[in-house]
N, C-alpha and C positions, 0 to 999 in steps of 0.2 A: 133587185129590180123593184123599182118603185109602183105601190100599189094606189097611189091614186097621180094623178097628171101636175105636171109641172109646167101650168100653161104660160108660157111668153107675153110679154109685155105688149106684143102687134098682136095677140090674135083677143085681144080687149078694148072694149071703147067707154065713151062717157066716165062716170066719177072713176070706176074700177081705172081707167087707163092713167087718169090726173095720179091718182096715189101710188101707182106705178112712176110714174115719171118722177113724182117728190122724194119715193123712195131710191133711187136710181142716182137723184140729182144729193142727195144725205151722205149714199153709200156706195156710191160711184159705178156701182152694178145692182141688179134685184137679186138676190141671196136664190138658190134655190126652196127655201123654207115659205118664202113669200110668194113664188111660183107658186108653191100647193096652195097655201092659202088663199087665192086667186079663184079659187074653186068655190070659196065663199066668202065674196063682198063682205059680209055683216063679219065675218071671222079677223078678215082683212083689217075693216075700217077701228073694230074692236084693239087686234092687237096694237095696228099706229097709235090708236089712243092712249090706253096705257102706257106702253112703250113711252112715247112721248110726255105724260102726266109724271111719270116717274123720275124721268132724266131729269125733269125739273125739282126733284126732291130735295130733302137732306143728305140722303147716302148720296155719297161721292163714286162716280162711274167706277173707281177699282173696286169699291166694294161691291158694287149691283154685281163687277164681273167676277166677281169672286164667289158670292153668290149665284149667279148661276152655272160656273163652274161644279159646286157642288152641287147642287140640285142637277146637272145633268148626269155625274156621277153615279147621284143617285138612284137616279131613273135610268142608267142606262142608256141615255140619250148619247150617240155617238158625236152626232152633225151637231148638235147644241156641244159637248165637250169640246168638239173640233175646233167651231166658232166662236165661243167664247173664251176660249185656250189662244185664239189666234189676237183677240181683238184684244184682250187682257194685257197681253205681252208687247204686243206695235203699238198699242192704239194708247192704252194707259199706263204701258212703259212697267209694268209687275215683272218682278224678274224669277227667273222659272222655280226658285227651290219654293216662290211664295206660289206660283200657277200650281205645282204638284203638292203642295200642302192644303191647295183649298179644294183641294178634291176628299179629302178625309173631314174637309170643315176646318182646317185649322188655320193658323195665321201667325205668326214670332209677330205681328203688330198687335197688341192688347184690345183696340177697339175692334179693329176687324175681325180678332179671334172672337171676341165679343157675339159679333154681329153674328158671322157663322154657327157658331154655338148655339145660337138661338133659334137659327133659320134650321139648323139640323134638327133641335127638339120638335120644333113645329111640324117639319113634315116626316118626319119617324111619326111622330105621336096625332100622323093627321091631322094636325089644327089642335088636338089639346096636349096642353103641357104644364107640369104641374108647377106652382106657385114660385116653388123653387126656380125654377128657369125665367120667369121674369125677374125676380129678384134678382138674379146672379146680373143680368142683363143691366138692371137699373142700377148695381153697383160698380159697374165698369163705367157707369154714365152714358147708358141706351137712352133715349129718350121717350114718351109713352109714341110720340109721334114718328120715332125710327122705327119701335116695334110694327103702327101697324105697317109702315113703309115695305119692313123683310115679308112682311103678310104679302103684300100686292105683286115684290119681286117673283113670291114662290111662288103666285097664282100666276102671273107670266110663264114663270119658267116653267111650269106643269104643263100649260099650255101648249110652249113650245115643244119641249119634250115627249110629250106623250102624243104629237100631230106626227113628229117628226118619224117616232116609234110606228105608229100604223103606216104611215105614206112611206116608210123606209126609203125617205128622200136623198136622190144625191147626192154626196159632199163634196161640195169643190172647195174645202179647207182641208189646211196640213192635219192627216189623219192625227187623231188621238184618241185610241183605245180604251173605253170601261173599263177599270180592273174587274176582275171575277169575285163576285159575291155570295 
């Protein structure tokens, strides 16, 4: 049961209702993740931003999705594994044994295993990671500017994840279960 409200796209008006609509007209429906976040504008206009600043990066959408497949994993975010398990596999075409490996962080592709590797030490080690893990990084050919790129991914994903966690938001994606940790 959801502990905060999943307000609809009618019962908002002015800017709140415009980024409803853009998001709607993006992604063909409002997610319920975005319902909660409705609850606060500045959360809202925050995430579109990001969200959006990043798609425009270096990482390539299967990676963002592959990174936040682990980072939901690792938080335990259901509806974030749900959704990015679902959009991973249609959307950018990841075919499953790579969707269930990037939930351990891994990857059979060298740069993406790369990139996970990296984003796993970061958010294990909270934000510090020892010297070694940028190195390993920049010798698969990370660049200083992909590093901070997985930095902004995970601060998305933590976002997501741990909103999703409190408001124990509805999933209208094909279920996929946390393993047990």
């Amino acid at each position: 049961m959801p502990t905060l409200p999943q307000i609809e796209p009618t019962e908002v008006t002015g800017e709140t209702a415009s980024l409803l609509a853009e998001v709607k007209k993006n992604m063909g429906a409002v997610p319920n993740l975005v319902k909660v976040m409705t609850n606060s504008p500045a959360v809202l206009k925050g995430w579109l931003a990001l969200s959006g600043a990043l798609s425009g990066g270096d990482l390539p959408r299967g990676v963002r999705e592959r990174l936040a497949i682990a980072a939901a994993e690792f938080n335990g975010c259901e509806y974030c594994l749900s959704a990015h398990t679902y959009v991973a596999g249609k959307v950018a075409k990841i075919e499953a044994g790579e969707l269930e490996a990037a939930r351990d962080a891994k990857s059979a592709d060298p740069r993406a295993a790369a990139l996970l590797a990296l984003s796993d030490a970061i958010i294990r080690g909270r934000g510090k990671v020892d010297g070694t893990v940028l190195a390993d990084a920049r010798a698969a050919g990370v660049t200083d500017g992909e590093i901070v790129e997985v930095v902004g991914n995970l601060a998305l994903n933590v976002l997501t994840n741990f909103l999703n966690n409190v408001a124990d938001t509805d999933n209208e994606w094909p279920l996929v279960t946390p393993h047990a940790h």
